[in-house]
KOLVO-502658 format. One record per residue (C-alpha): y, z, x; residue in one letter. Coordinates in nm, 2 decimals. Each point is the difference from the previous one (the first is absolute). Example, Ala and Ser with C-alpha at 12.3 -4.5 7.8 and 13.67 -1.06 7.14 Angstrom:
REM KOLVO-502658
  north     up   east resn
  -0.45   0.78   1.23    a
   0.34  -0.07   0.14    s
REM end
This chain:
REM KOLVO-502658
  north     up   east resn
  -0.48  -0.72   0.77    x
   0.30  -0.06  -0.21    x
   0.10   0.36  -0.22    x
   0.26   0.00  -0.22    x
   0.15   0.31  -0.16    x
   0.20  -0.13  -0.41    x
   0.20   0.18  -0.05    x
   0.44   0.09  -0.03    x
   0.03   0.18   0.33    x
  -0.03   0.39  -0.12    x
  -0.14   0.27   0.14    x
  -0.36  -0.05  -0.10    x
   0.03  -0.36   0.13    x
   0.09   0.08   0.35    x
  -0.28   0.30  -0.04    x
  -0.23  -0.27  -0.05    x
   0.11  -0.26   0.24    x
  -0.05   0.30   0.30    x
  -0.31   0.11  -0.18    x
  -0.11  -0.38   0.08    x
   0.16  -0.08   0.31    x
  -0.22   0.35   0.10    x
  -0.33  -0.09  -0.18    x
  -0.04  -0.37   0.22    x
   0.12   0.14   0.31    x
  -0.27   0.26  -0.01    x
  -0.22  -0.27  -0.09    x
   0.09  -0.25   0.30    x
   0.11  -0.27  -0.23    x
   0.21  -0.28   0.05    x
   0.27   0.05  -0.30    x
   0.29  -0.11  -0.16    x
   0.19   0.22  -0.22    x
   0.25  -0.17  -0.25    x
   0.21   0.18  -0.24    x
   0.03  -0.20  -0.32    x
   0.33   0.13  -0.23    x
   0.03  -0.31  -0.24    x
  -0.10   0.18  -0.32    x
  -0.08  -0.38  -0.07    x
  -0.28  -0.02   0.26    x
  -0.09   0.30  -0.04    x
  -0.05  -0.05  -0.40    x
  -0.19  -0.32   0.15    x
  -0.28   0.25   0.09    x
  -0.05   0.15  -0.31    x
   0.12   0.31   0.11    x
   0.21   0.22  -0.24    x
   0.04   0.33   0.18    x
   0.11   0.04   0.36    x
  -0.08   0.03   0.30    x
  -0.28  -0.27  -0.02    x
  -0.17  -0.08   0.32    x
  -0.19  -0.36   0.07    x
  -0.22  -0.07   0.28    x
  -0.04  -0.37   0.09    x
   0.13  -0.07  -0.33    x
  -0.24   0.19  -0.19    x
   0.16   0.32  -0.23    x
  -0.17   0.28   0.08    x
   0.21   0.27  -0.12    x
   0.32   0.03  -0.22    x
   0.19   0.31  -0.14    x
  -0.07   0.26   0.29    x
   0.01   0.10   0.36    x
  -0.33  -0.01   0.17    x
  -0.08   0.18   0.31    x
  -0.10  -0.19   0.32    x
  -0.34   0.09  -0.03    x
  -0.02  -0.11  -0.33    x
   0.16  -0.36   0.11    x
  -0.23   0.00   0.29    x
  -0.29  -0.05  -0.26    x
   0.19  -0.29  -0.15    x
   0.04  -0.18   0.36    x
  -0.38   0.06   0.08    x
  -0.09  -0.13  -0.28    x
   0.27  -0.36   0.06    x
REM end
């Protein structure tokens, strides 16, 4: 599973990145997480507000921190 967290490399960014790095180890997944600070790519996305987070290139959130459990719903669902 390929995650990536859009976003410049703030706070809430790396808050997200751990949140997902914790939310697919719980899980037992096979993951990637890749850290996308292009505001390019990350416009690419349609995503306006940071920290966005993508899960095999899919947006599934943008503009908040979500909590591992709440990104554990996101990779069940994947």
């Amino acid at each position: 599973m390929h995650i990536k967290i859009l976003g410049s490399g703030c706070k809430k960014c790396l808050a997200l990145a751990d949140n997902a790095q914790a939310a697919a180890q719980s899980a037992g997944i096979d993951f990637e997480i890749e850290k996308v600070t292009d505001f390019v790519a990350i416009a690419g996305y349609g995503i306006m507000s940071t920290p966005g987070l993508v899960i095999d290139e899919k947006v599934v959130a943008s503009g908040r921190v979500l909590t591992a459990t709440e990104i554990g719903e996101f990779l069940k669902e994947a």
